[in-house]
C-alpha positions in Angstrom: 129.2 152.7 233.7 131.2 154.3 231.5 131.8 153.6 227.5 135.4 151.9 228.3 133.7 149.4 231.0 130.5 148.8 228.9 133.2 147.6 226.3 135.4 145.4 228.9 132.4 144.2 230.8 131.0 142.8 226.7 134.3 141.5 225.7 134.1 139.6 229.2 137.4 141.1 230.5 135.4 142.3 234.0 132.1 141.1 234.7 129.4 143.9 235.0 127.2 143.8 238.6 124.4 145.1 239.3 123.2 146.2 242.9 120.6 148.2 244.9 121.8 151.4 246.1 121.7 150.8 250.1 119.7 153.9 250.6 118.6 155.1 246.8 116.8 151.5 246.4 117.7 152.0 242.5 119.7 149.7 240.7 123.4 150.9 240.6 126.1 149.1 237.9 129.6 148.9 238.5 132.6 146.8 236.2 134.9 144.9 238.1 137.9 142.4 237.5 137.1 138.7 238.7 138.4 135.4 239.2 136.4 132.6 237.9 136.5 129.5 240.3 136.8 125.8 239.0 132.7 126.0 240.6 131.5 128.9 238.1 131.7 131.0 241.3 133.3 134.8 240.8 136.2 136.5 243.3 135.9 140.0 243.4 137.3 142.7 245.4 137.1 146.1 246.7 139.7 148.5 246.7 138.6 150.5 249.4 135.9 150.2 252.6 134.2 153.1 250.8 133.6 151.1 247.0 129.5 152.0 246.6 129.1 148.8 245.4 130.8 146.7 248.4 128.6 148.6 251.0 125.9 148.0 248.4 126.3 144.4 248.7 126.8 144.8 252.4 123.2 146.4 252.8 121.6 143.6 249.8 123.9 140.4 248.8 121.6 139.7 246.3 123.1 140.9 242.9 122.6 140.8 239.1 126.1 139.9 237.0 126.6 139.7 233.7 129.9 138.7 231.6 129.8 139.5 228.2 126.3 138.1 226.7 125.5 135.6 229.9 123.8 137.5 232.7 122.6 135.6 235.9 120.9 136.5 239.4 123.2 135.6 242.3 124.0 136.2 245.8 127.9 137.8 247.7 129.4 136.1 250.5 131.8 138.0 251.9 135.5 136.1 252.1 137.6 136.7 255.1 140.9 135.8 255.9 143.0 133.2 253.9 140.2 132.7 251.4 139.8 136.7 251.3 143.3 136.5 250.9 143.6 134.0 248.5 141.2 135.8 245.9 143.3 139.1 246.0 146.1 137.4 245.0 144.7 135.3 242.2 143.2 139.1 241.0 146.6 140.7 241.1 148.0 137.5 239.3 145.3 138.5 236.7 145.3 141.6 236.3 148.7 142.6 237.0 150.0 145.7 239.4 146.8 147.8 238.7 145.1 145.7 240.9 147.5 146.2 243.9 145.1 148.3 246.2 142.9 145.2 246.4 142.5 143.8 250.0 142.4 146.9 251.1 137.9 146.5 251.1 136.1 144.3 250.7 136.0 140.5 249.1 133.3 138.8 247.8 132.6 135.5 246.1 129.4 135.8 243.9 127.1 132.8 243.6 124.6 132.6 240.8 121.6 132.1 242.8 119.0 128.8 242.4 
């Protein structure tokens, strides 16, 4: 990750995840904007099929995320239809135009795991 998402990722603007590369096997961090839900769950999204860290999760759910100083294993489901669509549109709401190429990949709700 850069020095600009290390910062955003610490001030808990996007949370920080941590995958396995799908054919590396190394661990592989990436910043993106979520959604927290009302059950501590996270909505993120992909804005493309070809995000690294969607096929990532695709190849391993299991993933480490972390949101400022609180890090925690969990698990990606991937959302689909209205609830796909539902978390795109609470990220644009969010974060504003920037994040209109969501729902163009991937959608995930992340689960802390246990």
């Amino acid at each position: 990750m850069d020095d600009v998402a290390e910062q955003l990722a610490g001030w808990g603007k996007v949370v920080r995840l941590e995958t396995r590369g799908r054919t590396s096997g190394r661990p592989i961090e990436v910043a993106v904007g979520y959604v927290e839900e009302a059950d501590g769950s996270l909505l993120v999204a992909a804005g493309s099929e070809e995000a690294a860290w969607a096929r990532n999760l695709f190849a391993d759910p299991s993933v480490r995320a972390s949101i400022g100083e609180d890090a925690w294993d969990a698990m990606a489901e991937l959302l689909e239809g209205p609830d796909a669509a539902r978390a795109v549109r609470e990220l644009i709401l969010r974060y504003g135009t920037p994040a209109e190429r969501l729902g163009r990949g991937p959608v995930f709700r992340i689960r802390r795991a246990g």
